[in-house]
C-alpha positions in Angstrom: 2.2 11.1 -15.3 5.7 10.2 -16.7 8.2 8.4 -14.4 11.5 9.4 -13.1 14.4 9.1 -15.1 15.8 5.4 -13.8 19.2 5.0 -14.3 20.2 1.2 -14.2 23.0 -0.6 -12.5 22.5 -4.0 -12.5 20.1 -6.6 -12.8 20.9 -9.2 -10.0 18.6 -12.7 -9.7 18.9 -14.7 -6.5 18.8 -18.0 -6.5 16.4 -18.2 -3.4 13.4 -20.2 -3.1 11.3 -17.0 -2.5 13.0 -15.0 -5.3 13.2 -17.8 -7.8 12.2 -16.4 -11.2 12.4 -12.9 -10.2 14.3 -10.0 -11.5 16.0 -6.9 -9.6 17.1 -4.1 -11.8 18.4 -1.6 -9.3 18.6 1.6 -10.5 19.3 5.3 -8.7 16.5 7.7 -8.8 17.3 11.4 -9.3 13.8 12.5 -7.0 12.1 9.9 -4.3 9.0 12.7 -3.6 6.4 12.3 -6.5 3.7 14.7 -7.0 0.1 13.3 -7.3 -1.8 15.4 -10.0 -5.0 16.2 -9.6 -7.7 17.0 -6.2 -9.4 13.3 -6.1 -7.0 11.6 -3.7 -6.6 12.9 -0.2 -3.0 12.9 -0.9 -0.4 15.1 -2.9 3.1 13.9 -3.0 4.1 10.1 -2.1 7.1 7.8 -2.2 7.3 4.6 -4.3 10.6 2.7 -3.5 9.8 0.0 -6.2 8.0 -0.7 -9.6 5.7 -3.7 -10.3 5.2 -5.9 -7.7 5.4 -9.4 -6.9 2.2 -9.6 -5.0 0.8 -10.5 -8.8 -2.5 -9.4 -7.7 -4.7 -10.0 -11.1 -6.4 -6.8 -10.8 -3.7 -4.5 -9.5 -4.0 -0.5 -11.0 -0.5 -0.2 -11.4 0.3 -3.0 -13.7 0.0 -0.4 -16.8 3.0 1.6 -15.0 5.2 -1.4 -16.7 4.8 -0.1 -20.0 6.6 3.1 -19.4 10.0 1.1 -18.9 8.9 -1.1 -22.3 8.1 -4.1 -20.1 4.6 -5.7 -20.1 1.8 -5.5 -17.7 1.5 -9.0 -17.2 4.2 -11.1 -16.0 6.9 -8.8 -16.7 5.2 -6.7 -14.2 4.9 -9.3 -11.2 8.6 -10.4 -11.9 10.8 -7.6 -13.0 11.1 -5.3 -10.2 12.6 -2.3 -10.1 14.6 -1.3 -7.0 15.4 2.4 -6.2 18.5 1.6 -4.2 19.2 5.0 -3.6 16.0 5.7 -2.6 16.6 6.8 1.3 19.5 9.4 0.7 17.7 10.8 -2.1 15.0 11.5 0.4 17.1 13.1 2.5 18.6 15.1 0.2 14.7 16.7 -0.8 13.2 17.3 3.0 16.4 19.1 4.0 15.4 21.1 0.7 14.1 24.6 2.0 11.1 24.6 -1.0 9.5 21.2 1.0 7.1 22.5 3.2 6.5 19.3 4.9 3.2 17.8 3.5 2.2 14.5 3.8 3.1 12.0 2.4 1.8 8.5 1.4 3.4 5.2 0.6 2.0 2.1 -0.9 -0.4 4.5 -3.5 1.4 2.5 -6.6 3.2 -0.7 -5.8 3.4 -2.3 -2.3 6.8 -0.9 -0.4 6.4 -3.7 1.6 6.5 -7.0 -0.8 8.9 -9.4 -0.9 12.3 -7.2 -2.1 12.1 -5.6 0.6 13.1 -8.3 2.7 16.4 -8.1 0.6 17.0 -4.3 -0.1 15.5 -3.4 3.2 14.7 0.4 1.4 11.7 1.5 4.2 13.8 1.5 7.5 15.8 4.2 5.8 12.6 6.2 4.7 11.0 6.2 7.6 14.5 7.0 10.0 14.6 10.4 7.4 11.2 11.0 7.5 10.8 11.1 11.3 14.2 13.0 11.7 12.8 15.9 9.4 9.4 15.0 11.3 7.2 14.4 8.3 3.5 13.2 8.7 3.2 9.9 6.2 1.1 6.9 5.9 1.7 3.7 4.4 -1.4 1.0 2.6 0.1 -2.1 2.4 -0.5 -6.1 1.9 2.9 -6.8 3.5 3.0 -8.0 6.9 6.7 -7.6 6.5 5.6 -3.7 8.2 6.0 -5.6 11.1 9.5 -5.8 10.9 9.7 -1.9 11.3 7.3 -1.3 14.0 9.7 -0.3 16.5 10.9 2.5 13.5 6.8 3.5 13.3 6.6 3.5 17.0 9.3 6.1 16.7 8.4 8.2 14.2 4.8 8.5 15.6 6.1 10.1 18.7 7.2 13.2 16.5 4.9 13.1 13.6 1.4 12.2 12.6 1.8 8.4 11.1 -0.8 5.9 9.9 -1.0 2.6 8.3 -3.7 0.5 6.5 -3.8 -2.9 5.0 -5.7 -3.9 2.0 -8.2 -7.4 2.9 -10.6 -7.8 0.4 -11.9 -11.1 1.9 -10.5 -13.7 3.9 -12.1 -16.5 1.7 -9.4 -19.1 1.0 -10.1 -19.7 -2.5 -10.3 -16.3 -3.7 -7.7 -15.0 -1.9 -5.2 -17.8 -3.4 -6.7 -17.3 -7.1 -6.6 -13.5 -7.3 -3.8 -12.2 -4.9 -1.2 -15.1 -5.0 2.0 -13.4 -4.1 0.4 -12.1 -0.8 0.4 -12.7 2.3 -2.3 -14.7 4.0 -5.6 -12.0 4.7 -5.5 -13.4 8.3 -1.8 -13.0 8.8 -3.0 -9.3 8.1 -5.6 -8.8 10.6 -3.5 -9.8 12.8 -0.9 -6.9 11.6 -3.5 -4.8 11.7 -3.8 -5.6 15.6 0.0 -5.8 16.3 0.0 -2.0 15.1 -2.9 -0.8 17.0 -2.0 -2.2 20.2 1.4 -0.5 19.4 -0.3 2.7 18.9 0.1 3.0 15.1 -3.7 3.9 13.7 -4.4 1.1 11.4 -7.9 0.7 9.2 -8.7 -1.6 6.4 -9.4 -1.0 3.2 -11.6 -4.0 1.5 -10.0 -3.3 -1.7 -10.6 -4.7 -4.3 -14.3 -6.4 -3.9 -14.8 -8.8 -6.5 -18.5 -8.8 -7.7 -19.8 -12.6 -7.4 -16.3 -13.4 -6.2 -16.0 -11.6 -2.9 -18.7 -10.0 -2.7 -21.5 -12.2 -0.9 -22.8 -10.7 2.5 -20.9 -13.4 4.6 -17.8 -12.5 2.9 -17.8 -9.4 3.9 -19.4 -9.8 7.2 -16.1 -12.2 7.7 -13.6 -9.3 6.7 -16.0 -6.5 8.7 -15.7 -8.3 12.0 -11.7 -9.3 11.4 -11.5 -6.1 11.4 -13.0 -4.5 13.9 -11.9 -7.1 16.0 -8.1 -6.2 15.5 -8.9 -2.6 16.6 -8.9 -0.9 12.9 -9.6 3.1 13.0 -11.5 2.8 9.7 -13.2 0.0 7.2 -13.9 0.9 3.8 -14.7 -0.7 0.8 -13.9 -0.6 -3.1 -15.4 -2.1 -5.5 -12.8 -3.1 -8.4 -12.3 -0.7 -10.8 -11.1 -1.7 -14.1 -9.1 0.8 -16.3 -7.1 -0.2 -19.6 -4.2 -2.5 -19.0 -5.3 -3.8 -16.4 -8.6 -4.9 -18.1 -6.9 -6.5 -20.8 -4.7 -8.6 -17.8 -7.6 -9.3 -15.5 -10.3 -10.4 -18.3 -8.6 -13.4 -19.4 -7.6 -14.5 -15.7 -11.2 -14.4 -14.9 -12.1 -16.6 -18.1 -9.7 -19.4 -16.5 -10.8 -19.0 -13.4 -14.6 -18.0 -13.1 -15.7 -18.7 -16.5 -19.5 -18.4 -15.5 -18.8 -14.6 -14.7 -17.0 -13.1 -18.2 -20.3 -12.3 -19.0 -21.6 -10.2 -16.2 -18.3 -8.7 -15.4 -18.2 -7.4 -19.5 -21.5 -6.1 -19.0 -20.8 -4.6 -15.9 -17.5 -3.0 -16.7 -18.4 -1.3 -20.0 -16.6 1.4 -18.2 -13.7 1.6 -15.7 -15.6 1.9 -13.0 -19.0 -0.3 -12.2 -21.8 1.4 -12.0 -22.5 3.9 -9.2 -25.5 2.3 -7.7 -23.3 -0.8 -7.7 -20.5 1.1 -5.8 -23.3 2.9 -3.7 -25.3 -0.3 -2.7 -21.5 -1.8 -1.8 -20.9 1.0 0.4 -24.1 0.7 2.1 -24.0 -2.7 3.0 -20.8 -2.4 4.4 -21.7 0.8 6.4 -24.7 -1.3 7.9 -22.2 -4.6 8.9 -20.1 -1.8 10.7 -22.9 0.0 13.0 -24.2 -3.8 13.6 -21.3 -4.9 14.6 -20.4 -2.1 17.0 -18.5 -0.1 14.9 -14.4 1.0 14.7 -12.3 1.9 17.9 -11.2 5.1 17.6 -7.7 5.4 16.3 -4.9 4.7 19.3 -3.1 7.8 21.3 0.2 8.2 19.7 3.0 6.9 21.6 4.8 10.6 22.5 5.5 13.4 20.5 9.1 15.4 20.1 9.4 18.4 22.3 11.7 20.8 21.0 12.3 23.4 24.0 14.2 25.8 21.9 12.8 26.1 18.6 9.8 23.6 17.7 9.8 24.2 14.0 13.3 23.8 13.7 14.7 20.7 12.0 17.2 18.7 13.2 20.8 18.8 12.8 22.6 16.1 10.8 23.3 13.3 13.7 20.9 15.2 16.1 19.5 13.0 18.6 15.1 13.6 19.3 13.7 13.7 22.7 10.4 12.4 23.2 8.6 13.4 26.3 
């Protein structure tokens, strides 16, 4: 799918420890709602606020995204960011729109919405205010505790519409956590996300995403993750096993020959295609099935916190300024 037109404004660095060698080119968006082609994803429209991401996670899907804007999927990717700074009026501007029927939508499909820009441009709290004034179901997959910062925002918008959260934890191992994802967040900083949004009554799973065979993928590892999570009160826990389409095979190969040397071999054999083998995907599944019923299972997801009563006209949307009432 082509991107949006972007329409560039500037290109600001920050000379800030945490931004240090990044790049911001802030551009104005002419649509915010994308449509998802295709019937495989349990999703149809969803909102990126940023491209390329500096979580610099070595196997990350979206890395080939960077070649649409003529900048590379490697570093170019984890370091030049592109900020929709008009991103929340634009969004306004398409659910008042009479064609939006109000679908769902879902956040953190492409690049996290939640890494470390966000901290700056502080783009969600604005996405979230319009989605829950026009009472829009969404969800958000993220690595970013930085959610956190908006749960008050969550807490609200789950009293009027249907909201849900996940975090991506492929393992908690120390090592492979810092090799393969090192612009994220520590995994157990996110389990306990995961728990602070539960107890808040914002339905959070886990997604064990990527699994890294002979990397991540031993039985204690994921026993580890399993019992993390269901521990910190996640609605779900499902794995992936990593996937490796081109551009992103041509980024992650080389990574894994400086780093785990001993598997280029195996990992060439077993990625002759994108996607591993399905009895490797199956068997993956399995196991992780099994840890779950032996471990007690998930909670069921939380009660939401209240939802809008509208006395008058319950399908009606709200008035520019229009204040909700949640009973």
């Amino acid at each position: 799918m082509a991107p949006e037109p972007l329409f560039e404004i500037a290109r600001p660095r920050f000379d800030t420890p945490e931004f240090r060698g990044m790049e911001f080119i802030e551009s104005e968006c002419k649509t915010i709602i994308n449509h998802v082609p295709g019937n495989y994803l349990p999703f149809n429209w969803s909102i990126n606020p940023y491209r390329g991401c500096s979580h610099a996670c070595t196997f990350c899907f979206a890395r080939p995204t960077h070649t649409f804007l003529d900048m590379n999927a490697g570093r170019d990717f984890e370091t030049k960011i592109v900020v929709k700074v008009n991103a929340p009026e634009v969004l306004r501007r398409q659910l008042a729109a009479k064609r939006w029927k109000g679908e769902g939508i879902a956040m953190g499909t492409n690049t996290d919405p939640y890494q470390r820009a966000e901290g700056r441009y502080r783009l969600m709290p604005g996405i979230i205010r319009a989605l829950t004034d026009y009472r829009n179901p969404f969800s958000i997959l993220t690595k970013g505790t930085l959610i956190l910062r908006d749960l008050e925002l969550l807490v609200e918008a789950a009293g009027v519409t249907d909201v849900s959260t996940a975090f991506s934890i492929g393992t908690l191992d120390e090592d492979a956590w810092r090799a393969s994802e090192p612009g994220t967040p520590h995994p157990r900083a996110r389990i306990d996300a995961v728990r602070a949004l539960n107890e808040a009554g914002i339905p959070c799973g886990v997604l064990m995403a990527p699994i890294l065979p002979g990397i991540t993928d031993d039985p204690r590892q994921l026993r580890e993750v399993v019992a993390a999570a269901i521990d910190a009160g996640a609605t779900h826990v499902s794995p992936i096993l990593l996937h490796l389409r081109p551009g992103v095979r041509e980024e992650f190969l080389p990574w894994l020959a400086d780093a785990y040397p001993d598997l280029v071999e195996r990992y060439e054999d077993l990625y002759r295609k994108p996607y591993a083998p399905s009895a490797e995907r199956d068997a993956l599944g399995r196991r992780v099935a099994g840890l779950i019923r032996s471990l007690g299972g998930v909670r069921p997801a939380p009660a939401p916190p209240g939802r809008f009563s509208d006395r008058s006209n319950g399908d009606r949307k709200p008035a520019q300024g229009e204040q909700l009432t949640l009973v």
